[in-house]
C-alpha positions as CSV (number, residue, x, y, z in Angstrom):
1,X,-16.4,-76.0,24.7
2,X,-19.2,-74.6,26.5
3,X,-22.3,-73.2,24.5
4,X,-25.3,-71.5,25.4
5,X,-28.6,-72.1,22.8
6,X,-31.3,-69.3,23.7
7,X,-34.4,-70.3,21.3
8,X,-38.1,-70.0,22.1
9,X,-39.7,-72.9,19.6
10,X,-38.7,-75.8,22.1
11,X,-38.4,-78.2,19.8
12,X,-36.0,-76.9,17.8
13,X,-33.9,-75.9,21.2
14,X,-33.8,-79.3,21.9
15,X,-32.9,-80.7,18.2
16,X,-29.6,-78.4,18.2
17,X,-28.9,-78.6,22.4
18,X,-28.5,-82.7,21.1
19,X,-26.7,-81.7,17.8
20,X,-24.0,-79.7,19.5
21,X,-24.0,-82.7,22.8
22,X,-23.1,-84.9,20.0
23,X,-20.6,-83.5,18.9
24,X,-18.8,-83.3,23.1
25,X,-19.9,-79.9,23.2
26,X,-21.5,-78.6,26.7
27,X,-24.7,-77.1,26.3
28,X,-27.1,-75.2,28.3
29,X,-30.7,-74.0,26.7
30,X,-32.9,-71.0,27.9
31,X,-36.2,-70.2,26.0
32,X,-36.9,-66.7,26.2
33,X,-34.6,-63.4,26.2
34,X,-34.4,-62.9,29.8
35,X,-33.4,-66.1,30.8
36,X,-30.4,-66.2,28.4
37,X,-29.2,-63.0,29.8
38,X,-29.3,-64.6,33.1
39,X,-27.4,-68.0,31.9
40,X,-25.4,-66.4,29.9
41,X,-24.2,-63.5,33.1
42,X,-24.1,-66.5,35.3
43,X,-21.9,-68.2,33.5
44,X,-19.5,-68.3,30.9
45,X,-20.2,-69.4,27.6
46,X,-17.6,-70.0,24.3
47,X,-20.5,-69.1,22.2
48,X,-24.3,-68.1,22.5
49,X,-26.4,-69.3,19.6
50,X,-29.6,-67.6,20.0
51,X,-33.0,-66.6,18.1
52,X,-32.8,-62.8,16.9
53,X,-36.8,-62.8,17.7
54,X,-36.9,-64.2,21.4
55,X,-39.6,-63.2,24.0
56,X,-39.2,-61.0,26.8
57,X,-36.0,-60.0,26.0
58,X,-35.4,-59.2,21.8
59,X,-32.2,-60.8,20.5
60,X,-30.7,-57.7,19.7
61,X,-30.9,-56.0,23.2
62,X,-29.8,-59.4,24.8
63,X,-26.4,-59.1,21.9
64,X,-26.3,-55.4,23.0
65,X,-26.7,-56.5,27.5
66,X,-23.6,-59.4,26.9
67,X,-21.1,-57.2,25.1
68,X,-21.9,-54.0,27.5
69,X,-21.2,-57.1,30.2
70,X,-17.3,-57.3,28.9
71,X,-18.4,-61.6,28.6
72,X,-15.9,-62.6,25.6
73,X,-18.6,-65.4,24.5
74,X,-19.0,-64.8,20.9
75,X,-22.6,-64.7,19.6
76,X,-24.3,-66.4,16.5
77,X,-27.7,-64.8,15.5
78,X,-30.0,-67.0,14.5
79,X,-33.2,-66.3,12.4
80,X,-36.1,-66.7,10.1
81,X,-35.3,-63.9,7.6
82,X,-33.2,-63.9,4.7
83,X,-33.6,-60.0,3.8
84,X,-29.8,-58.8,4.1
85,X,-30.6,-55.3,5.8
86,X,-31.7,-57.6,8.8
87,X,-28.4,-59.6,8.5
88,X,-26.1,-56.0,8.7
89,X,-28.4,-55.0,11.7
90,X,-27.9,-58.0,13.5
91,X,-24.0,-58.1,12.9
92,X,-23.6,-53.8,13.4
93,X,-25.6,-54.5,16.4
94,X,-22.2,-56.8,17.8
95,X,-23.2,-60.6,16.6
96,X,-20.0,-62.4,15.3
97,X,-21.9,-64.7,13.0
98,X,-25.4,-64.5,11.4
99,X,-26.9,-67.9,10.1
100,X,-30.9,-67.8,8.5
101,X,-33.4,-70.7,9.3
102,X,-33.6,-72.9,7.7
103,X,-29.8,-74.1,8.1
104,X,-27.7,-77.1,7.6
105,X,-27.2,-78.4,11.3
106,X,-23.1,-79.7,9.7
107,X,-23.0,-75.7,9.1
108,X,-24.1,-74.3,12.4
109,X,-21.8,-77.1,14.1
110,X,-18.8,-75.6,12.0
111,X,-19.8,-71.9,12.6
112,X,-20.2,-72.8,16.5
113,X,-16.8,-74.2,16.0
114,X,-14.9,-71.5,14.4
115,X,-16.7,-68.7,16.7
116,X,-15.0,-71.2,19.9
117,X,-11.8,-70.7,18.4
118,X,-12.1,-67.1,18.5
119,X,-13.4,-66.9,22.1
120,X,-10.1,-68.5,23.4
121,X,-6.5,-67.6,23.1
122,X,-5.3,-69.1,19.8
123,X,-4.1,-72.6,20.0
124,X,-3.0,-75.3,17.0
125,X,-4.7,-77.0,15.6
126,X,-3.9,-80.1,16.5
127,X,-2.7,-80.6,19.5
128,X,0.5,-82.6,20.6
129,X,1.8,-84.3,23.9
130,X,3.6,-87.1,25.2
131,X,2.6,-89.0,22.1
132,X,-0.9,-88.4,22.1
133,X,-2.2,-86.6,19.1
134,X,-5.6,-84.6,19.6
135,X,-7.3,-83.3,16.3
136,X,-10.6,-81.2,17.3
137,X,-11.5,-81.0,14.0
138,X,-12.0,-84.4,13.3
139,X,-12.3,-85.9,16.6
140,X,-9.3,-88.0,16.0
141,X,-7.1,-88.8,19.2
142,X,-4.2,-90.8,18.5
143,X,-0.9,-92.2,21.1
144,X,2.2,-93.6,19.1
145,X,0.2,-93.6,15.9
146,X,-2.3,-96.1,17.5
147,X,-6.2,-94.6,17.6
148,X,-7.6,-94.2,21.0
149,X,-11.6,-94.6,20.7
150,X,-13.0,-92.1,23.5
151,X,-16.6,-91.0,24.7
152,X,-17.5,-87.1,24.2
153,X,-16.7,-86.4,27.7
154,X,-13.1,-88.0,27.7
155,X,-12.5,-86.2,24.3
156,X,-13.9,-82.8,25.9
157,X,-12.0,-83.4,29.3
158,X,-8.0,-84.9,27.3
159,X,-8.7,-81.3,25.2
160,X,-9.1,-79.1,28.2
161,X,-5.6,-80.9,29.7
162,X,-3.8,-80.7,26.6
163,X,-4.5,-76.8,25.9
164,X,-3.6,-75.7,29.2
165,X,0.0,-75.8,28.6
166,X,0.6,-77.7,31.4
167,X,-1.8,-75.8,34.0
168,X,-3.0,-77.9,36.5
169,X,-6.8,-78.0,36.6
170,X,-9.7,-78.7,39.7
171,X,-12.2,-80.2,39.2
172,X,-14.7,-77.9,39.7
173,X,-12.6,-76.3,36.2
174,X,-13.1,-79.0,34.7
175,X,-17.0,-79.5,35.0
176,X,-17.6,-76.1,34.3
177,X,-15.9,-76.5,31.0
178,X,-17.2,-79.9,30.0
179,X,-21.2,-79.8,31.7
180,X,-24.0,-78.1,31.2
181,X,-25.8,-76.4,34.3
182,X,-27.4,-79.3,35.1
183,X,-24.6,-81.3,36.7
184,X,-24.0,-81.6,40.2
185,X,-21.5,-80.3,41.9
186,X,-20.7,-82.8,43.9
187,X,-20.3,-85.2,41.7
188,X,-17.1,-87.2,41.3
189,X,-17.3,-87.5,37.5
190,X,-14.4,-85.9,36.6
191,X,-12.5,-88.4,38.9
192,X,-13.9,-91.1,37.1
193,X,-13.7,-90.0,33.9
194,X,-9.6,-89.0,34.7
195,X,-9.4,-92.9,35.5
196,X,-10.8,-93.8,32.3
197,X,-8.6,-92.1,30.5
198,X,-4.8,-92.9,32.4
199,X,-6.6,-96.5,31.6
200,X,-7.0,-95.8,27.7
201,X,-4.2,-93.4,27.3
202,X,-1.8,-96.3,28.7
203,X,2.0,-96.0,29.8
204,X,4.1,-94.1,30.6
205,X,1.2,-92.4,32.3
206,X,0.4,-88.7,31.0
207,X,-2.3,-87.3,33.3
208,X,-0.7,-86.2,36.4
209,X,-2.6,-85.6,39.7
210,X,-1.2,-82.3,42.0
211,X,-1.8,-80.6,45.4
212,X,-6.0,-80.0,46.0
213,X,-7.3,-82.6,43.5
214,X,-6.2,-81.0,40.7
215,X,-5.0,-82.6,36.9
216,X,-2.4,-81.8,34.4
217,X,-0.8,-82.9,31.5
């Protein structure tokens, strides 16, 4: 899951960029309006959580440039007021999700979470292969019944293989599912990470490597 935070009081950028890491999300922060309209056309997001009072660029016109762009990323308005006529503006204006500061960070990671669902194609809920069990909800991956204890990363990189049906993915899929904007290209993470997880996931071997450097399940 790939999620964009667009929040001008750095602090609190940083507090829910770590929140929302912690949780194996990948997240990318902007601090004014008209740099999250560039992130966000740049690339593409699951979700935008973003300040309905930014700088430069107002939070409504940068909820009014993304949907006009066709981006399916879904958009949680964040802000300061608890007046309900603000609240219908912000949703009539095309947010999905409205959430008033202050907020319960176990709330905004559940709202982030069910906005996700929504920018993808609907999958289960738990997903099944080979043996290996994958709950997103709870962070739970399991092989024969046995719990397998993975970092964020492997968890993110097992739950892009196991919803693609199959699909073989590149790596360059991969880190632009998994990173932030801050990872380098060239890196051979994804490799690495791919070893780590034939080594926890165990025999018979699941992740399969194809033609170009590519993965599937």
């Amino acid at each position: 899951m790939r999620v964009l935070v667009i929040e001008d009081h750095l602090e609190l950028a940083d507090t829910i960029a770590e929140m929302l890491r912690h949780e194996g999300m990948a997240v990318d922060v902007a601090n004014d309006g008209e740099a999250g309209l560039h992130k966000a056309q740049v690339c593409e997001y699951d979700v935008l959580v973003l300040d309905r009072d930014l700088p430069k660029l107002h939070g409504d016109e940068l909820t009014a440039r993304v949907i006009e762009s066709g981006a399916r990323s879904r958009i949680l308005m964040l802000t300061a007021s608890g007046d309900v006529r603000a609240r219908v503006e912000g949703l009539s204006i095309g947010a999905d999700d409205y959430l008033t500061k202050p907020f319960a960070f176990a709330e905004l990671v559940a709202r982030v979470r069910a906005l996700s669902r929504r920018a993808r194609p609907a999958l289960a809920p738990v997903l099944e292969v080979g043996g290996v069990r994958l709950d997103p909800g709870s962070r739970l991956v399991t092989r024969d019944g046995q719990r397998l204890d993975l970092s964020a990363k492997e968890f993110a990189v097992l739950e892009l293989l196991m919803s693609s049906e199959g699909a073989a993915l590149s790596a360059e899929e991969i880190l632009a599912q998994a990173w932030d904007d801050t990872v380098d290209p060239f890196t051979n993470v994804v490799k690495v990470i791919v070893s780590r997880l034939r080594r926890k996931l165990g025999d018979p071997p699941l992740i399969e490597t194809v033609s170009g450097g590519r993965y599937r399940i």
